[in-house]
N, C-alpha and C positions, 0 to 999 in steps of 0.2 A: 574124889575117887579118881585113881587114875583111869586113861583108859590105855586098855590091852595092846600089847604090838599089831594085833591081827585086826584090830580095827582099826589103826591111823589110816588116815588117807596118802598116798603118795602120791608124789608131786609128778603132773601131767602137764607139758606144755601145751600152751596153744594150737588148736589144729591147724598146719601148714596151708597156705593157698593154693589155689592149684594155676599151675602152669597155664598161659596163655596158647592155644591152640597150635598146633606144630603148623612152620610153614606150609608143608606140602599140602596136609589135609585143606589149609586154607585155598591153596593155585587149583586142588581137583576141584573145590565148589565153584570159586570164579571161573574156571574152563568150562564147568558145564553152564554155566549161568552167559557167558558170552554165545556159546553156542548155540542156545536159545536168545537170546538175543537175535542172532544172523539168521536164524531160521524166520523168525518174526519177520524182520528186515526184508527178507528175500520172498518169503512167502507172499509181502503185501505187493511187494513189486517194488523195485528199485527208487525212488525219485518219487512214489507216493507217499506222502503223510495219509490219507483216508486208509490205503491200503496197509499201511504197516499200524494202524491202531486196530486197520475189523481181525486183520491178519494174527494180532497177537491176543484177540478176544477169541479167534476160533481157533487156534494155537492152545488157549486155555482152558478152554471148554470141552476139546478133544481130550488132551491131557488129563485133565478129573474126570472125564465121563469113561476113559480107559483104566485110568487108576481105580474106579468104582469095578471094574469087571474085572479086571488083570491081577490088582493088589497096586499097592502104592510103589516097589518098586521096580514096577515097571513102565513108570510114570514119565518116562523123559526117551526112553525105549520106543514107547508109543507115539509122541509129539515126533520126536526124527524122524518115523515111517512113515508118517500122514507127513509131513515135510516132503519125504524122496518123494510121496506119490503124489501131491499137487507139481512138485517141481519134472518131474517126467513128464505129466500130462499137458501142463501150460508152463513151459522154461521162463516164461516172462514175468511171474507172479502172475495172482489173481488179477491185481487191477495194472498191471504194469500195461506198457504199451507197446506193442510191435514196432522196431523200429526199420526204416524200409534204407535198404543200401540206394 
């Protein structure tokens, strides 16, 4: 029995891959990603290891405990401003050390 034209299947190629992520999208995540980073950095104090590990624990812990009230994004919005406001209050970082001329 044949079958009918309106039933053949036609011929579908393979579904295409998709494209590797455009540069730029990829430099706005690594920008913001270095950026926290330095905030980390700075926040712990310059020249401290202790400082820059509690630094990027309370960095992150801000960060989701803002994202829990704010929405997620405003998640890196929030981490920057607690950043200016420790860095206004103590320029040295948390554990940094005053250094005397």
């Amino acid at each position: 029995m044949p079958v009918s034209k309106s039933k053949r299947r036609r011929y579908q190629p393979p579904p295409k891959k998709k494209p590797p992520p455009s540069p730029r999208w990829v430099a706005v995540v690594f920008f913001v990603l270095l950026l926290t980073g330095f905030a980390v950095v700075v926040l712990g104090g310059l020249g401290s290891v202790k400082g820059t590990l509690l630094g990027g624990i309370l960095l992150g812990v801000i960060e989701s405990v803002g994202a829990a009230f704010f929405g997620d994004g405003y998640r890196d919005l929030i981490g920057f401003v607690a950043f200016l406001i420790v860095l206004s209050l103590r320029p040295q970082g948390l554990f940094g050390r005053v250094q005397l001329a």
